[in-house]
C-alpha positions as CSV (number, residue, x, y, z in Angstrom):
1,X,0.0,0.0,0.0
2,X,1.4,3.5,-0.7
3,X,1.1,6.8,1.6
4,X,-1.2,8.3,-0.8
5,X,-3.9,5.2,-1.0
6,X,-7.2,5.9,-0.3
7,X,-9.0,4.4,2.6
8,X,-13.2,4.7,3.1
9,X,-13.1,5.7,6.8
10,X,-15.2,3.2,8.8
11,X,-19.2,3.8,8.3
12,X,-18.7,7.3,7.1
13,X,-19.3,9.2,4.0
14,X,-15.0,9.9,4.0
15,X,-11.7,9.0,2.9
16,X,-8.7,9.5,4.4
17,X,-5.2,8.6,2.8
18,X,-3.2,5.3,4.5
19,X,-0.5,7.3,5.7
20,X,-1.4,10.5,8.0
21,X,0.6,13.4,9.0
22,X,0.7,13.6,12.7
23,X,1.2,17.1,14.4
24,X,2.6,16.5,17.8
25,X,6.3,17.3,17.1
26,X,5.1,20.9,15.3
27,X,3.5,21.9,18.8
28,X,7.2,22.3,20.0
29,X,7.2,18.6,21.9
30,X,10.2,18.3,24.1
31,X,12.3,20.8,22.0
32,X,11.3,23.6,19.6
33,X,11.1,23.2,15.6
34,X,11.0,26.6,13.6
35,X,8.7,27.7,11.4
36,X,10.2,26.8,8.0
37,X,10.8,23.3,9.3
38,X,7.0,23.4,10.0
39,X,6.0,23.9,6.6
40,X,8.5,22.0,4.8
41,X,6.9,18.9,6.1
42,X,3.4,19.3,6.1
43,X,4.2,20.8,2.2
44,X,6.2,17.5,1.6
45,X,3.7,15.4,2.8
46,X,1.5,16.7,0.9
47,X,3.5,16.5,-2.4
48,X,3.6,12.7,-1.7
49,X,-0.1,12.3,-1.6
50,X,-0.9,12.3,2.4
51,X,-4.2,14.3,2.5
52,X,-5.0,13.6,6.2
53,X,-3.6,15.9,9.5
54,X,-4.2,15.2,12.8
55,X,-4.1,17.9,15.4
56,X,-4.9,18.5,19.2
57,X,-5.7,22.2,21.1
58,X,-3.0,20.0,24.0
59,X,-0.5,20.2,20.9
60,X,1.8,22.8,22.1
61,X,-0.9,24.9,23.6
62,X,-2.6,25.7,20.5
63,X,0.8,26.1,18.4
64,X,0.3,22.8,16.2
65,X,-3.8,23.7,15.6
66,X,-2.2,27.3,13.9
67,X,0.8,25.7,12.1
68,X,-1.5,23.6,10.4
69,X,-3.7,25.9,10.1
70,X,-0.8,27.9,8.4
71,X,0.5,25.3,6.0
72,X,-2.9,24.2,4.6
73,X,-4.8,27.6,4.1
74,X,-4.4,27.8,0.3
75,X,-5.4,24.0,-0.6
76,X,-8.6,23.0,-1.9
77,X,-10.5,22.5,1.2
78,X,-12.2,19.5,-0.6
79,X,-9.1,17.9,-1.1
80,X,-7.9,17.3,2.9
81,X,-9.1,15.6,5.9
82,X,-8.4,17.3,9.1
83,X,-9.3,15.9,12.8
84,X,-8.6,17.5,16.1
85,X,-9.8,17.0,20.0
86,X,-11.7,18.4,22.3
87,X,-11.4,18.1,26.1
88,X,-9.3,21.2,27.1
89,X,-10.1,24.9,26.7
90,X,-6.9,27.0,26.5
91,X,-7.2,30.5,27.8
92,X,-4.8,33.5,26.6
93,X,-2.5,34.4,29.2
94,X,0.8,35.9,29.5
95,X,4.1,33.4,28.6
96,X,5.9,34.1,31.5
97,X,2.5,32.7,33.7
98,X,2.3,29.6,31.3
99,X,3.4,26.2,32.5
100,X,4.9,24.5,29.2
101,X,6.3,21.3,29.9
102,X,7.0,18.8,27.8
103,X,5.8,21.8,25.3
104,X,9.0,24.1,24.1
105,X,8.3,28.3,23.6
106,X,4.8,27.2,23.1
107,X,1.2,29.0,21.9
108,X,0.1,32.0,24.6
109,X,-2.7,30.0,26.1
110,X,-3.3,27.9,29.5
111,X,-4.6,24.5,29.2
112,X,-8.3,23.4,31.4
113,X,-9.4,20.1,31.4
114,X,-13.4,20.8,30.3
115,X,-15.9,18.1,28.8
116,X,-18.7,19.9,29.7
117,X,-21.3,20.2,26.9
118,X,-20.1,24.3,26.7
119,X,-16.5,23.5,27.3
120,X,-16.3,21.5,24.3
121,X,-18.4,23.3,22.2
122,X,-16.3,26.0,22.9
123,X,-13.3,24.4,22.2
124,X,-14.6,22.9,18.5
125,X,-15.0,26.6,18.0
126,X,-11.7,28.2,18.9
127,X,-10.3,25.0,17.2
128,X,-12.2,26.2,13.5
129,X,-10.7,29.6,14.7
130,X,-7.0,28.5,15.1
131,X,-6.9,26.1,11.8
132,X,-8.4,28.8,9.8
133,X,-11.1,25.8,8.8
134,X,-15.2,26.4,8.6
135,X,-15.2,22.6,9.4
136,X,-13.6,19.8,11.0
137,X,-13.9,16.4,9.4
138,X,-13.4,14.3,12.4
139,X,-13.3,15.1,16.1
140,X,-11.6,13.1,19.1
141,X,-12.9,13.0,22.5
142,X,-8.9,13.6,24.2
143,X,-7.8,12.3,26.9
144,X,-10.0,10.2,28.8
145,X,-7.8,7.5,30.1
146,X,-6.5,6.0,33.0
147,X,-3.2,6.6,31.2
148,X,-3.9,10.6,31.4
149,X,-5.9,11.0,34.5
150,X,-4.9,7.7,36.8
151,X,-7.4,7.9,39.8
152,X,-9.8,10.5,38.1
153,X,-10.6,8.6,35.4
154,X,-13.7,6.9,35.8
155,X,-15.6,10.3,36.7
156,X,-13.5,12.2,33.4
157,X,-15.1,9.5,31.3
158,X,-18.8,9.7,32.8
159,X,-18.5,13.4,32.2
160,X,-17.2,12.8,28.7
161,X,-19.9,9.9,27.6
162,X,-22.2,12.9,28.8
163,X,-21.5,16.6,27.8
164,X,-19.0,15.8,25.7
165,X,-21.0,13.3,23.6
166,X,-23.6,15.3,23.6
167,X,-22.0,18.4,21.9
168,X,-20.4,16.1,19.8
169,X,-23.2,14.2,18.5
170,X,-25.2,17.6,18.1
171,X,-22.5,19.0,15.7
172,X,-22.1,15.5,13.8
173,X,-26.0,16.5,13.2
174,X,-25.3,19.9,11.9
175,X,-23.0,18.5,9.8
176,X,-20.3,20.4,11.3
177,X,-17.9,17.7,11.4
178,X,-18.7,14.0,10.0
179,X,-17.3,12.1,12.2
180,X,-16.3,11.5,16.6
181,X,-14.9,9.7,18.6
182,X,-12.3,9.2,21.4
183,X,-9.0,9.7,21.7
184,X,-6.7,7.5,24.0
185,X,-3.6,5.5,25.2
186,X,-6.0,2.6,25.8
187,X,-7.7,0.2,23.7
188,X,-10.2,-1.0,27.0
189,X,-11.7,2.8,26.8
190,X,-12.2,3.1,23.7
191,X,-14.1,-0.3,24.0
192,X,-16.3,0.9,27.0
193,X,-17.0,4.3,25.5
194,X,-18.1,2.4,22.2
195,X,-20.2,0.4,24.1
196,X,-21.9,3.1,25.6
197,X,-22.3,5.7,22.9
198,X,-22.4,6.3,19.4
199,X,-19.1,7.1,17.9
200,X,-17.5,6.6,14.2
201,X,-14.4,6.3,15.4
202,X,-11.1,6.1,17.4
203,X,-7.6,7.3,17.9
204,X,-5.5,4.7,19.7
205,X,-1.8,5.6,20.5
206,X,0.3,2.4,20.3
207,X,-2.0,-0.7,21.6
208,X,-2.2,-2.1,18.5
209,X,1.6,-2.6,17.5
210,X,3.7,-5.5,16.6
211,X,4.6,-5.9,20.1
212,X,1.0,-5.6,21.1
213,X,-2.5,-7.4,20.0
214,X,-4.8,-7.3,22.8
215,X,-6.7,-5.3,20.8
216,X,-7.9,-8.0,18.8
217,X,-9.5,-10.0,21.7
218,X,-13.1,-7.6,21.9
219,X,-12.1,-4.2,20.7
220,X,-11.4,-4.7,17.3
221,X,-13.8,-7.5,16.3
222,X,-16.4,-4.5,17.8
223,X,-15.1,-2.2,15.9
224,X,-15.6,-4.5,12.5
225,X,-19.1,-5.2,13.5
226,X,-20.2,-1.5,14.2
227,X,-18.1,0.2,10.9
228,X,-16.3,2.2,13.7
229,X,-12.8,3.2,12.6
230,X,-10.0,2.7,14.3
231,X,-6.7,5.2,13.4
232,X,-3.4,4.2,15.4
233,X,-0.9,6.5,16.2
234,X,2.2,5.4,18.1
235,X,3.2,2.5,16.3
236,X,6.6,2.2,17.1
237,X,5.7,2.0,20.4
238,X,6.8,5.3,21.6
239,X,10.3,4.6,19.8
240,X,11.7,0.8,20.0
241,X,10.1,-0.2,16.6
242,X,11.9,2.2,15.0
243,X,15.6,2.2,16.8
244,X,15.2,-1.5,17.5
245,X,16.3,-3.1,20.3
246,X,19.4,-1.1,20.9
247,X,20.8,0.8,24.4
248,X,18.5,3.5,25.8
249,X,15.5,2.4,23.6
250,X,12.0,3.5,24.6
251,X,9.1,1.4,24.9
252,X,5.6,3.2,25.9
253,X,7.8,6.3,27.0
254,X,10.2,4.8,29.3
255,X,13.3,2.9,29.1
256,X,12.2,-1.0,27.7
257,X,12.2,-3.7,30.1
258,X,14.4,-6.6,28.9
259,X,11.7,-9.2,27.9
260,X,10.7,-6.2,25.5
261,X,14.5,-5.9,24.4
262,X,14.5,-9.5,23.5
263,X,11.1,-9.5,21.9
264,X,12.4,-7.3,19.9
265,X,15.8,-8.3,18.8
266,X,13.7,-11.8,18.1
267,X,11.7,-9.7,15.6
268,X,14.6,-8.3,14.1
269,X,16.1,-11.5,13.3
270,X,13.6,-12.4,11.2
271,X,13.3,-9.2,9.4
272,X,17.4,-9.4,8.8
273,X,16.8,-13.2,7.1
274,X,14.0,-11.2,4.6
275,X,15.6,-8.4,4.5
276,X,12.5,-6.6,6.0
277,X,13.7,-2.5,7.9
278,X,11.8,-3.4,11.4
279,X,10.1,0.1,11.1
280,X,8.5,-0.8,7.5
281,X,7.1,-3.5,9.3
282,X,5.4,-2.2,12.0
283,X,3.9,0.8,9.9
284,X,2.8,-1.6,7.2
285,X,1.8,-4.2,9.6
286,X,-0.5,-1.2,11.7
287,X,-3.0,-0.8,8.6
288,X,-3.3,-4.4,7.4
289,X,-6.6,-4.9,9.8
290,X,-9.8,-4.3,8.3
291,X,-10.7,-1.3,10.8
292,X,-7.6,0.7,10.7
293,X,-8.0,2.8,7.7
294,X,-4.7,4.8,8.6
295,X,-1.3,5.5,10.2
296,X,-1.0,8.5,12.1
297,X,2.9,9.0,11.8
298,X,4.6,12.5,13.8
299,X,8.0,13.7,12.8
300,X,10.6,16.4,13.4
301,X,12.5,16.9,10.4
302,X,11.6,16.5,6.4
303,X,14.1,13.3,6.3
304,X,12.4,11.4,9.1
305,X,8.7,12.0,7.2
306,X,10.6,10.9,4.1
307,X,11.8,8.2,5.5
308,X,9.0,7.3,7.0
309,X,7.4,7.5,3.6
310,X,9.8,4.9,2.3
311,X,9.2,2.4,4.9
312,X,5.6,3.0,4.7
313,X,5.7,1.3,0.9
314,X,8.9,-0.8,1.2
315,X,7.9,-4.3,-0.1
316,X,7.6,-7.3,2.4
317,X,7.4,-10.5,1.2
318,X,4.4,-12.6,2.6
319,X,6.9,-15.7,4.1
320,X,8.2,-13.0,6.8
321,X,4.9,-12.0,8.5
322,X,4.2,-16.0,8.4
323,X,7.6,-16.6,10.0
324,X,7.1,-14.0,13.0
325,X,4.0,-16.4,13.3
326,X,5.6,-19.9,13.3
327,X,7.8,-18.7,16.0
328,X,5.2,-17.1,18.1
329,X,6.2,-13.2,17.9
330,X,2.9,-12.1,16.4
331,X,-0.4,-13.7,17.3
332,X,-2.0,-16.2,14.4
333,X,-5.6,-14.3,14.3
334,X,-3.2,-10.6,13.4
335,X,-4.2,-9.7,9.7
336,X,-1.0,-8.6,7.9
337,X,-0.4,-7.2,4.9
């Protein structure tokens, strides 16, 4: 499958390309990127065919929603799919009052947790404002896991599957945006808040990876049955997938544990016998299920999206995804490519 390949997202009336242009890094994340940079790689991804951008108001305190904004204002509006979150209001305050971290010289606004019916309708509004967009195409609940809020959880996601949903589900109406859903680090939420509302869709950071297919148990075979669409960001699993299993490599944001390390270095035998880049395979592996219609993929510099690009179509021979099988590194029911 190429980066520019059109997908049918889920149940709704839209396509989105295979490969996705994630915004994180361009909100400043952990260091600052400039301006030029910016552009350059939203411009480049769109020169290789990649007509969907994710965004997020959390992304550097509004700075990703305007850079995108930015870089897409003179395309056909027709031509692009945009999705962003809602979840937190940000408030305009002075820099030198702004707490930043992990953000870097970040937008002039103060983050609030909100998923009242106003708070997010007031969000999805300064959201339009910031992009420079008179719709959204597809809106995220953000936020609403254990991951994110530990021991506040289970109230943050009644208050979501309430307000939230309804503002949501009133704009979907209006045709404001065609499709929402939720936005997490965690596959079980996304199953409970499917169970309990609605939604077209889901953004699941790195639970459905090559190291990791729980997903497949409940969540996913729900997903198939209800047309709900299911985009996965964080495939490399916050960074070993694409380093391998080398010294100070990160596995869901810390340092991996050493069963992960061998995992891993298991995995990369078999892609060095096939000849198979580890992070070609767990891109193209990501989008081979039936209810992921696309990769969300962030980077910091033009040659990482390139080469990200590359691995994205790099050919894999069947016998390799059968042979992480025989030996038990990827789980038998796994579609692959």
């Amino acid at each position: 499958m190429t980066p520019a390949a059109k997908v049918s997202f889920g149940r709704v009336d839209l396509e989105v390309t295979a490969f996705g242009f994630g915004t994180a890094p361009i909100g400043n994340i952990f260091r600052e990127i400039d301006e030029e940079t910016s552009d350059a790689m939203i411009q480049e991804a769109w020169d290789n065919g990649v007509r969907y951008y994710d965004t997020a108001p959390m992304y550097g305190h509004g700075l990703s929603e305007l850079r995108t904004g930015y870089s897409l204002r003179w395309k056909n509006r027709d031509d692009f799919v945009v999705s962003s979150k809602v979840g937190r209001v940000l408030r305009p305050a002075r820099k030198q009052d702004i707490e930043y971290a992990p953000w870097t010289n970040a937008g002039r606004f103060t983050m609030h947790f909100d998923y009242s019916y106003d708070g997010v309708m007031r969000s999805f509004e300064d959201s339009l404002q910031r992009l420079n967009l008179e719709r959204m195409d597809i809106c995220f609940i953000h936020d609403i896991d254990v991951f994110t809020r530990g021991a506040e959880q289970p109230e943050v996601f009644e208050q979501a599957m309430d307000g939230a949903w309804k503002a949501l589900s009133q704009l979907r109406d209006e045709g404001v945006v065609k499709a929402i859903g939720v936005g997490v680090n965690e596959w079980e939420v996304c199953q409970a808040a499917l169970e309990r509302r609605d939604f077209d869709c889901f953004l699941l950071a790195g639970r459905y990876t090559l190291l990791e297919q729980d997903a497949l148990d409940t969540f996913l075979p729900l997903c198939e049955e209800r047309g709900a669409a299911v985009v996965v960001g964080g495939g490399f699993n916050s960074g070993i997938l694409a380093t391998g299993a080398k010294a100070g490599a990160k596995y869901n944001y810390a340092p991996a544990p050493a069963e992960i390390m061998d995992r891993v270095r298991r995995i990369e035998a078999v892609c060095a016998a096939h000849n198979v880049p580890l992070p070609a395979a767990a891109l193209q592996f990501v989008v081979a299920h039936p209810a992921v219609p696309t990769f969300m993929a962030g980077t910091r510099t033009v040659e990482q999206l390139q080469q990200n690009l590359a691995w994205f179509s790099h050919p894999i021979p069947a016998e390799f995804w059968s042979d992480l099988k025989a030996k038990g590194l990827l789980r038998e029911d796994a579609p692959t490519p």
